[in-house]
Phi, psi and omega in degrees: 000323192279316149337298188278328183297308168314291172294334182276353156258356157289329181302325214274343177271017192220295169312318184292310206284283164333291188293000176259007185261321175304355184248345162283341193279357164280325181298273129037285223274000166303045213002139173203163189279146191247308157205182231294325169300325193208174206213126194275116166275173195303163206268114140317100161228179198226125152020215222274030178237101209253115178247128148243135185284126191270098181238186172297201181210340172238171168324120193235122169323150151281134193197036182274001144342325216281330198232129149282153186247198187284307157319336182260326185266022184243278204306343211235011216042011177282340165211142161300086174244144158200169193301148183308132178303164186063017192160151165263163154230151141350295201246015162210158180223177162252130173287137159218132207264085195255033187247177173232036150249160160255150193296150157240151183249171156214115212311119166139332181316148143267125194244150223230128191126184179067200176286342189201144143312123189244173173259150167264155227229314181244159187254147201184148194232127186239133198276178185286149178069061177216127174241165192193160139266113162255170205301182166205196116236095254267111139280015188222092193276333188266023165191162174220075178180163166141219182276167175284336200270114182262109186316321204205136173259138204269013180081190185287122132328166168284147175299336182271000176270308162337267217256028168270307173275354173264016183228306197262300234014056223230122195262326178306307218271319168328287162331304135358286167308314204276339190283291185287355188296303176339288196309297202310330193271348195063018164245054162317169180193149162308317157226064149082004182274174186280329202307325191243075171228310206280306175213025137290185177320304226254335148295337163307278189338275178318334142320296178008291185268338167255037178252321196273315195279357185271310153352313187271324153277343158329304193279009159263012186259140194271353191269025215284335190263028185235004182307099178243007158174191205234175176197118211253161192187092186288123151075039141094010161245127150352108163258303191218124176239156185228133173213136181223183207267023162203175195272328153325291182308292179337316229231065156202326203234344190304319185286333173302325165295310168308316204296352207254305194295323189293309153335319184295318182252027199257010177217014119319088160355113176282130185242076216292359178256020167297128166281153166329128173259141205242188197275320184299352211271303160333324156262000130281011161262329169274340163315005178237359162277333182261009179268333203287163179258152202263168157223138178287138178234333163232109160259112197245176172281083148123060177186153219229039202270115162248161174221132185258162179200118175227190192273115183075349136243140200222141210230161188256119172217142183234141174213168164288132185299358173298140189298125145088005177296136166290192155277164174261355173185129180245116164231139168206122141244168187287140210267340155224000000 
C-alpha cells in the first residue's frame, strides 16, 4: 500500500511538472507587444542562439525610397567615402551623399579600403547632396597605406565591436575585440584586419549554419512581409535589439544584420543549463534603456542621433528632426 501510495505520488509530481514546462514553453513561443507598434514573435533558435523577430503591427507605406543605405550607395556610386583631404586620420573619415535620397549609416558598419579598414562609430543620417566627416575606428591594426578610396562595405561588425565603437570610444578596446574575434573564427591575418570575419571565408564558414536554419523559419512566418527587426539572444540573455522604421528599410539591412547577431554568437560556449530567453525579458531590457536620459551625440541637417546609457544596457536612436518624426532606426545593447 505504501508503495503504490509513493509511486502515485511520483506520477503526480512528474505530471505537475510536465504541465508546468508546457505551460512555460508556451508562454516563450507567444507573441508580445514590444510597444504600441511592433510586435515580438515567438522566438527562433539555433544551439544557444535565439531570434526573435519584430514586425509591424499595422499594414506599413512602402518607403524604402526615403533612404540609401551605405551598401547601395557604394555600389552604385552614389557616395563617397574617403580619407580626409590633406592627410587621413585614423579615427574619422569623409562621406559624400552624391544621391538626392538621404543616407542612413550605422554605427558598426565596416568599410573596406583607404589606408586601413574602419568601423563607422554613429548611427547617423547625412542628407543628400552632403559630405561631412565622420567618426570612424580603425579595423585593421596592421597597415597604414594604400588608396584614398574605400570600395566596398564590409557588411555589420559582431556586437561586441558594435558597441565598443558606438559606445566605449575607445580605439584599444576596438582593436582588442577585432584580435579575439580573428583568432577565435580562425582568420588571422598580417595586418590584424576584420575583413575576413565581415566578409570573407571564414565568416561565412561561421554563420553558415545558423544562417540556413534561421532563414527558414523566417520564410514560414506568416507576418513575414512585415518584418522590421530582430531581438537576439546568447545562452537566454538579451545582446541585442535592432528595429527600424519599415519593413523595407529593414529588408536593405536584414542579412547584414543577421550575420552580425550570428557572428556574435558563433564563438560562444553553449550553456546547454542557461534558461530561455522570453519576449517579456526582452522587453524589459529595452525598458530599462528607455527610462535612461538621453543625450544628443549627432546633429545633421534635418537629423537627430541619441543615446541612452543605462545599467547593462545601452541604445541608439536616429530619427528626422520634424517635431513628433518617428526614428528611423533603434538599436540597444548589452553594455558587456
Amino acid at each position: 500500500m505504501p508503495g503504490r501510495r509513493i509511486r502515485a505520488f511520483v506520477a503526480l509530481v512528474f505530471l505537475a511538472a510536465t504541465l508546468l514546462a508546457l505551460a512555460v514553453g508556451h508562454a516563450q513561443g507567444q507573441a508580445f507587444d514590444l510597444d504600441a507598434d511592433t510586435r515580438i514573435m515567438p522566438p527562433i533558435q539555433y544551439k544557444h542562439l535565439t531570434v526573435f523577430p519584430v514586425v509591424h503591427k499595422a499594414a506599413v507605406a512602402v518607403d524604402r525610397a526615403q533612404y540609401l543605405t551605405l551598401n547601395e550607395g557604394l555600389q552604385r556610386r552614389q557616395v563617397a567615402v574617403q580619407e580626409l583631404k590633406g592627410g587621413g586620420q585614423v579615427n574619422r573619415v569623409n562621406v559624400a551623399n552624391l544621391s538626392d535620397k538621404p543616407l542612413l549609416l550605422l554605427g558598426g558598419e565596416i568599410i573596406l579600403g583607404g589606408q586601413q579598414d574602419r568601423v563607422l562609430g554613429k548611427d547617423t543620417i547625412i542628407p543628400a547632396h552632403t559630405e561631412v566627416a565622420v567618426q570612424v575606428f580603425c579595423v585593421e591594426h596592421g597597415r597604414w597605406s594604400g588608396k584614398r578610396d574605400f570600395g566596398q562595405a564590409g557588411g555589420l561588425a559582431d556586437g561586441k565591436v558594435r558597441m565598443r565603437a558606438k559606445y566605449r570610444n575607445d580605439q584599444r578596446q576596438v582593436w582588442a575585440e577585432v584580435s579575439k574575434k580573428n583568432a577565435a573564427l580562425g582568420a588571422q591575418n598580417s595586418t590584424d584586419t576584420y575583413r575576413r570575419v565581415a566578409a570573407g571565408a571564414e565568416g561565412q564558414w561561421a554563420v553558415k549554419p545558423y544562417r540556413e536554419h534561421i532563414a527558414r523559419e523566417l520564410q514560414r512566418l506568416p507576418e513575414a512581409k512585415k518584418l522590421i527587426g530582430f531581438i537576439a539572444a546568447v545562452n537566454g540573455r538579451i545582446v541585442s535589439v535592432d528595429v527600424f522604421a519599415s519593413p523595407t528599410l529593414f529588408a536593405s539591412y536584414r542579412e547584414r544584420l543577421l550575420d552580425s547577431i550570428i557572428l556574435s554568437a558563433a564563438d560562444v560556449p553553449v550553456d546547454k543549463a542557461a534558461p530561455a530567453a522570453t519576449a517579456a525579458q526582452a522587453k524589459r531590457f529595452v525598458d530599462e534603456a528607455e527610462a535612461a536620459p538621453a543625450k544628443e551625440v549627432v546633429r545633421q541637417r534635418g537629423s537627430q542621433t541619441y543615446e541612452k546609457r543605462a545599467k547593462g544596457v545601452l541604445n541608439s536612436t536616429v530619427r528626422p528632426a520634424a517635431p513628433a518624426a518617428k526614428p528611423v532606426y533603434k538599436s540597444y545593447q548589452a553594455a558587456e
